[in-house]
N, C-alpha and C positions, 0 to 999 in steps of 0.2 A: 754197158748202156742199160742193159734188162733190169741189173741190182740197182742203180741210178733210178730209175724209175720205181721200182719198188719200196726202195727204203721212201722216198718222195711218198707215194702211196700212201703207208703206212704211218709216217707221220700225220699227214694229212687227216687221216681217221682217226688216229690216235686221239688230233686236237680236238675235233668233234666230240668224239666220247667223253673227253675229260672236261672239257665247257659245259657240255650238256649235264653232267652228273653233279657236278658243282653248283651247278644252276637251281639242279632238283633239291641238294641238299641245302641252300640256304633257303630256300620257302621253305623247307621244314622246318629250319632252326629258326624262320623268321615267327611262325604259326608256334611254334613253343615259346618264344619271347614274350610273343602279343597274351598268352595264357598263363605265362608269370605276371605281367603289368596286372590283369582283371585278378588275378589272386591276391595283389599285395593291396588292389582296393579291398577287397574281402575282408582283408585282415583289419586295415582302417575301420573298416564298418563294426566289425564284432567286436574290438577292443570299445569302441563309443560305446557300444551295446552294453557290455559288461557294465561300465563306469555311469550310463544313465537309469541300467535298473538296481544298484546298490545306492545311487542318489533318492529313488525312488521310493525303495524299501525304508531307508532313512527318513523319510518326508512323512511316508505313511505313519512310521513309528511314532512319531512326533505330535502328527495327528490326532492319533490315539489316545495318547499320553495327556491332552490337553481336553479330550471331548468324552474320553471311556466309550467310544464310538465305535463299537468293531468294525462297520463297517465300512472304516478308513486302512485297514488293514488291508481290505483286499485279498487276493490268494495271493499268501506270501510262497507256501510252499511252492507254487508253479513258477514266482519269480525265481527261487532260489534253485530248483530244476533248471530254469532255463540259463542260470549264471553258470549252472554245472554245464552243461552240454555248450556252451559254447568257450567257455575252456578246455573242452576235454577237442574241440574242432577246430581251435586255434593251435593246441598241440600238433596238430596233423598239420594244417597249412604251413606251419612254420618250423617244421622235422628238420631243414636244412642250414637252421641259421640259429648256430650255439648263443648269440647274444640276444636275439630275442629268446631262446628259450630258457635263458637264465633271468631275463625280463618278466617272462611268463610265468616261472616259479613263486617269483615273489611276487606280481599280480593274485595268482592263487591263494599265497598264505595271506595276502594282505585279506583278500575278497571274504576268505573263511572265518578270518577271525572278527570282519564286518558283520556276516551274516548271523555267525553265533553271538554276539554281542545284541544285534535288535531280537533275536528269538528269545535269549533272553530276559531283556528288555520285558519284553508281551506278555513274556510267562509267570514272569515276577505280577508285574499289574495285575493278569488275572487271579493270580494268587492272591489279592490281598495284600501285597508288599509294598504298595506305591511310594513309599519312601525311597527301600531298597531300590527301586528302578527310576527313580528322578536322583540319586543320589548315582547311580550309573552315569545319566543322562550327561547330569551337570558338572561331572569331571572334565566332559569337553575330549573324554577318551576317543569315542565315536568320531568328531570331529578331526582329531590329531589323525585315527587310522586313513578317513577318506581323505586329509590332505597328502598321504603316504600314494592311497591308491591312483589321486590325481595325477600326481608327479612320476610313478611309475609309469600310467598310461599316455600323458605327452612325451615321455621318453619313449615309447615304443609306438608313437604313432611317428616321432620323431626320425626315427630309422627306420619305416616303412618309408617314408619318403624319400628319404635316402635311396634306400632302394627302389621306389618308383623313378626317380631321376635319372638315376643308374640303367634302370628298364629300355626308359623309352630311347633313350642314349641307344641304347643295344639295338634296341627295333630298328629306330630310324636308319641305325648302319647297314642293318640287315636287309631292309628293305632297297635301298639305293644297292647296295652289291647283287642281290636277285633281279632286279632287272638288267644291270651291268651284263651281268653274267650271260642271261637267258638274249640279248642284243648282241653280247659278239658269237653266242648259240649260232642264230640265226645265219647271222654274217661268215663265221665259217663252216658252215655247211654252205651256203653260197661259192665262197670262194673255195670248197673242196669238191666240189661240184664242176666246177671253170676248170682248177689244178688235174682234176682226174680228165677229164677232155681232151687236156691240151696233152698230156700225156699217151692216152690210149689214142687217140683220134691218128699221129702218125703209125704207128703200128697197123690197125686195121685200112689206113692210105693205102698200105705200101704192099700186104699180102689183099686184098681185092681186088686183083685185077690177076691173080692164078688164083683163085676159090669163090667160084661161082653162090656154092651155097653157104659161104660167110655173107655176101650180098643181101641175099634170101633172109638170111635169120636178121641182118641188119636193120631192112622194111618191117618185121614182123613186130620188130620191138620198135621202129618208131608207130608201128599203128597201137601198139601198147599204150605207149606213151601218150598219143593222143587221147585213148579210152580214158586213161588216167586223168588227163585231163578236166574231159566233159564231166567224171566223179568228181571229182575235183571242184566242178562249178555248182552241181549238185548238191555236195554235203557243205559247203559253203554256206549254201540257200537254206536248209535244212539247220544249219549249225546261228544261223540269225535269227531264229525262230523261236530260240529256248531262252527260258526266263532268265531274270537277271540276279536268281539266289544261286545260282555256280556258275557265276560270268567268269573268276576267274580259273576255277577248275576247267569249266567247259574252254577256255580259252589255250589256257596251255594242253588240255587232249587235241584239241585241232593241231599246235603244232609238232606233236610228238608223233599225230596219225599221220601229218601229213610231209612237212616239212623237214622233218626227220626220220623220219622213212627210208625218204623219197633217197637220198643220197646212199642208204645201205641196200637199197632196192639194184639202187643203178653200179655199185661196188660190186654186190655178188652176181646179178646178171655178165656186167664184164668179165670178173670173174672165171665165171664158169665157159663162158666163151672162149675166153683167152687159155685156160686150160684144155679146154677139148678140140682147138684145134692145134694151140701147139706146144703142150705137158709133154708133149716125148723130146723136146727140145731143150726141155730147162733140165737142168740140177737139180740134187738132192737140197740146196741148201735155199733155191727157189719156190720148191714145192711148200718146206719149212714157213716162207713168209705166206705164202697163198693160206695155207691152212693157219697159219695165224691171225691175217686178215679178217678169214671165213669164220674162227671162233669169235674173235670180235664183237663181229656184226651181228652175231646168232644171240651172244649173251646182251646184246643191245636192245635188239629186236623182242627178245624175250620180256626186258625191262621196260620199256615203252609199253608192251601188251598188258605190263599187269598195270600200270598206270593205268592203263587204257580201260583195262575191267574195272579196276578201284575207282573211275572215276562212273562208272556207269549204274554202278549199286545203288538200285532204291530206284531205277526209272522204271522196273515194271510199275509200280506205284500202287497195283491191286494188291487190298487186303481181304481176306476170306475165311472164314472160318476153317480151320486145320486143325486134323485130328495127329498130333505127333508123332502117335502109335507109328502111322502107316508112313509121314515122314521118314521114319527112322529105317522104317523096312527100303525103303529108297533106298534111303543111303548106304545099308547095308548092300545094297543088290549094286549099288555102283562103286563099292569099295571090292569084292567080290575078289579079284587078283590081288590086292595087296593084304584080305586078311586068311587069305588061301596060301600066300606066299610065307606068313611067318605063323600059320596054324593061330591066327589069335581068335580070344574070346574076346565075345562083346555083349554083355550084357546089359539087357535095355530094361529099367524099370516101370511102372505106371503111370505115363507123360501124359498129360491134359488136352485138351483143344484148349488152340488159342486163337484170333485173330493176328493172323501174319500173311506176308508175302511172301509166297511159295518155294520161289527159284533161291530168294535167297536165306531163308530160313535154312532149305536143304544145304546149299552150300557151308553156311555156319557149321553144322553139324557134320558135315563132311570130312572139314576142314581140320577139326578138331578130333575127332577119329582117326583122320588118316594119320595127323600127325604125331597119335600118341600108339600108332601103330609103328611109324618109322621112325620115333625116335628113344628106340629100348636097346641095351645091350647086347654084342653078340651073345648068340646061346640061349637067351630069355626069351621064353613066351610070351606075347604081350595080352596084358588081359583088361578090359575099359569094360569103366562100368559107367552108362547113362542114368542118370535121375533127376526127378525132380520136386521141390517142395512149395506150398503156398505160403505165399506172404501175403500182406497186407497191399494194395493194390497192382499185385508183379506176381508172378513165376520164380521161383530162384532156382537155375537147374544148374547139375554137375558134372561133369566128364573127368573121372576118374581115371589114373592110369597107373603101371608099375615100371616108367620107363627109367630115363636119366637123371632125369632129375635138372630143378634151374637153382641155379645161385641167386642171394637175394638182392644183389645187385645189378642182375639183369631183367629182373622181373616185371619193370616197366618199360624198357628199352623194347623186350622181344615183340608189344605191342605196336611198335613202331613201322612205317613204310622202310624194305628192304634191309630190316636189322636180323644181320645172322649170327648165332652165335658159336657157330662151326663151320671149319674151311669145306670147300667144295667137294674135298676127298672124301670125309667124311659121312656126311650128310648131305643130301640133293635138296636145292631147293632155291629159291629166291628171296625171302625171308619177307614176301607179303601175306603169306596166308592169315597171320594172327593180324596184319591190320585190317583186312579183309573182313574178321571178324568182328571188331571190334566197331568196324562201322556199321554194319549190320545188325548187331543190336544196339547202338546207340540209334537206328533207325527206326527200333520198336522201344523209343523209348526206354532202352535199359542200359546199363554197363555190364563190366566185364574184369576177371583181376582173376590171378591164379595164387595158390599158395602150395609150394614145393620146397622140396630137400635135396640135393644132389643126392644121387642113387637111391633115394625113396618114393619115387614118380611124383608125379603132378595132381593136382587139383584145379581143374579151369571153371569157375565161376560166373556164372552171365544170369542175367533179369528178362524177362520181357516184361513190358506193362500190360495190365488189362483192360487199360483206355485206348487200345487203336484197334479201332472200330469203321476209320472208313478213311479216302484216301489224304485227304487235308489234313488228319493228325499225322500223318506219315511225310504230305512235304512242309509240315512245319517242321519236323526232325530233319529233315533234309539241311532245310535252311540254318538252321542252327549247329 
């Protein structure tokens, strides 16, 4: 009857865990979706861009050509820069998709050999050759190459759409499965709630009335329960009060603090009861599911909490002048055991003051120390080195290290909520540290990106800007 019940149990929480992690994992892939759809507009917009400033530079030429007016030319060179850099940032948007970037190659030769034909063009005029560059003009060459370029770019505006279709396709599915999901969430933890009752409730029936003090703890935990309660009504009250730019993050932390909790609260409180008064009773192969339950719940509990902190980033909201210097000696003094533990060096170079917020600037830096403290080979000293350099309105600082090393196929992933890239034996952890980070300075206005070699350590990269200065640039980052 004991195993009957347990295996019951187990299942039971099983389902919860696995609804619930599901739940979590398509809001993620729904929020990567919705940042593909706003990219392939991106893409839309710059491909136009390219094809209305080579119309332009044409126009201008033209102009010229008919008035000896230089000042129908305009700055061509700043056109013809900006046709370069948005080529060279359409290459990046579009790294994943071999048919536009074979699109995009001949966009490029088309664009260049547009551009060198009106430079041309201008240079001849001004030389004194005006024949030579209307005898250019009026081959209709010019002409022939932008009907090339037009055709190329309806063709790649063309499967941008395609793939915007494709997008929202995706969203929209994504979105109807994350609330599916996060609804039968709810509902069983409900009904695993009701199932563990009906279960424990004959058990502790039938021994209360020989154990006075199972009684006793039975009262104590429903006066528990009550307190829980009245918090309960409290942070509810507290929890309607917060704006409505993290309505839906603040929404799903209410139910992971509370609602999902609540049922690994009331598993390991049983639990621990039912073991301690009657563990000398069960089997080895009963203890077995107890402490499988218990890790469980613990690796559950664990995952909800960092949700719970990743959702809390950025509410101190106070920005203040900080000297990093002494930041950094923080952090050193609260790393302390872990860089005593593998003898490592940490080399801090000449950090600035910046306007940041405290708690979590130190955690950034923390985080990333620690983690290139723990993840270096056996035998290897770990040795980090901090710096940082100025740029043009930002900070761009480094955390150097000599550990593992990432693959360059993981290197956007590890930025990710709960991506790890090694099993549990290995490495400890839960795999939010780096998005932890990675919100935290997009909270000051910057980014974040690493560039590594397996076995030749890491290089972690971050920005802060020099425009947060007070707390409304900080919840305008929020918001965004």
């Amino acid at each position: 009857m004991i195993n009957s019940k347990l295996t019951n149990l187990i299942v039971s929480t099983a389902s919860v865990l696995v609804v619930t992690l599901v739940g979590i994992t398509s809001i993620l892939f729904q929020n990567k979706s919705e940042d593909r759809i706003a990219e392939t507009y991106e893409v839309k917009v710059k491909i136009m861009e390219v094809f209305q400033l080579l119309r332009s530079m044409e126009s201008r030429q033209r102009g010229y050509l008919l008035t000896d007016d230089e000042t129908y030319l305009g700055k061509a060179n700043i056109s013809q820069d900006s046709i370069k850099s948005i080529l060279l940032s359409l290459k990046t948007l579009i790294g994943d998709n071999p048919t536009q970037q074979q699109n995009l190659q001949i966009l490029s030769e088309y664009s260049d050999t547009k551009v060198k034909e009106i430079l041309k063009v201008v240079r001849l005029n001004r030389d004194d050759k005006r024949e030579d560059a209307l005898e250019i003009v009026n081959t209709d060459v010019g002409e022939r190459v932008m009907d090339q370029i037009n055709r190329i770019t309806n063709t790649m505006i063309a499967e941008e759409d395609k793939l915007l279709l494709q997008r929202h396709s995706k969203s929209n599915r994504l979105q109807l499965i994350s609330l599916m999901l996060l609804s039968l969430g709810i509902i069983g933890a409900a009904l695993s709630i009701y199932a563990l009752y009906k279960q424990v409730a004959p058990l502790i029936d039938e021994l209360s009335s020989t154990n006075a003090d199972l009684q006793k703890s039975i009262e104590e935990k429903e006066r528990e329960i009550d307190l829980r309660k009245r918090l309960e009504i409290r942070n509810k009250q507290l929890i309607s009060r917060l704006t409505s730019k993290n309505a839906e993050l603040n929404h799903f932390a209410y139910i992971a603090s509370h609602d999902l909790q609540e049922p690994l609260r009331t598993v390991n409180n049983f639990i621990e009861v039912f073991q301690e008064d009657y563990g000398d009773k069960l089997g080895d192969e009963a203890h077995q599911y107890f402490d499988f339950i218990l890790g469980a719940t613990h690796r559950m509990k664990g995952l909800i909490e960092g949700l719970l902190n990743y959702s809390r980033l950025g509410k101190s909201r106070g920005a203040e002048m900080l000297d990093l210097n002494e930041i950094l000696n923080v952090t050193k003094e609260n790393l302390t055991a872990a860089i005593s533990a593998k003898n490592a060096e940490v080399v801090v170079g000449n950090l600035p003051s910046l306007s940041c917020m405290k708690t979590e600037t130190t955690q950034l830096f923390q985080n990333l120390i620690n983690n290139a403290i723990k993840y270096t080979a056996p035998g290897v000293v770990p040795k980090i080195t901090v710096s940082a350099a100025e740029r043009e309105g930002e900070w761009e600082f480094c955390v150097a290290d000599n550990g593992i090393g990432i693959p360059d196929i993981q290197k956007e992933k590890i930025f990710n909520m709960f991506s790890r890239l090694h099993g549990e034996g290995e490495f400890q952890g839960q795999g939010i540290g780096l998005a932890f980070c990675k919100k935290i300075v997009e909270l000051h206005g910057g980014r974040i990106w690493v560039e590594s070699e397996p076995g030749q350590g890491s290089r972690f990269y971050f920005t802060i800007s020099k425009k947060i200065k007070d707390e409304t640039e900080i919840e305008q980052n929020i918001a965004h």
